[in-house]
N, C-alpha and C positions, 0 to 999 in steps of 0.2 A: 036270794038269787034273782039277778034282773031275767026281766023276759027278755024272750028273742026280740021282739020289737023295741024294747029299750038299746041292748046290744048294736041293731043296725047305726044307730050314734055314735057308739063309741069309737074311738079313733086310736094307730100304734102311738103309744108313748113314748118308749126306752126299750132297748136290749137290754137285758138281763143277764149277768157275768157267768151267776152261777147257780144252781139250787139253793144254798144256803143265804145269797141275795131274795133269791125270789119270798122264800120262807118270810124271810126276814122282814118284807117291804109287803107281805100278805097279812101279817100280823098287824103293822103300824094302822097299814089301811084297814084294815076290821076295825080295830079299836077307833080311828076316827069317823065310821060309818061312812066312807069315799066305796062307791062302789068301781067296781073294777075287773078283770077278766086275767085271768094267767097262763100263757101260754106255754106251752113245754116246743122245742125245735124236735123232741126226741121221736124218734123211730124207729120200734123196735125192728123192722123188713132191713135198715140200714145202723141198725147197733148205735145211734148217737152220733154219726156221720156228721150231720148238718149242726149240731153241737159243737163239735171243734169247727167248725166254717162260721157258721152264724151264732154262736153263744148259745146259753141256755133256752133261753127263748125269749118271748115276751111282754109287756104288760101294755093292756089297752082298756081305757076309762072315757065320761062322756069328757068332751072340750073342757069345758067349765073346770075340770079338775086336773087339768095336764100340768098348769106351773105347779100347784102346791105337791102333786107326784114327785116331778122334779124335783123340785126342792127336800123332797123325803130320801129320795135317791142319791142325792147329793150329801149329806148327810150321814146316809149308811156307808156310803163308799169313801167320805172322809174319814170315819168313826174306824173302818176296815182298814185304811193304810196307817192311822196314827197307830192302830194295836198291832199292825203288822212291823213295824219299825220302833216298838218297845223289846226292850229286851227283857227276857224272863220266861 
């Protein structure tokens, strides 16, 4: 877990589509040791409100790591519409 003062570096990445994006892109970055932050938009006072406006939420990492995020992101979300447009 970074400390708070590592965190004040970190910077927004990417929106997040969905929970099972986020999961997914938490995992990869674990296993490559990228530290990183995951945001949820959720609220329980407005039931997930700012979820349908703003997506799931989050991810925010130090600069240094923002392309190769991207490039994970990019990736997952390719990997999600080629299995979404398989049939089966």
């Amino acid at each position: 877990m970074p400390s708070i003062k590592d965190m004040e570096k970190y910077i927004k990445i990417a929106v997040l589509d969905d929970q099972f994006e986020a999961q997914l892109l938490e995992s990869v970055l674990k296993e490559r040791g990228i530290p990183h932050l995951l945001r949820s938009y959720y609220d329980t006072a407005f039931d997930g409100l700012f979820q349908t406006q703003k997506g799931w939420g989050y991810i925010s990492a130090p600069p240094e790591f923002s392309k190769n995020i991207e490039k994970i992101i990019a990736e997952l979300r390719k990997d999600k519409r080629l299995n979404q447009n398989c049939p089966g």
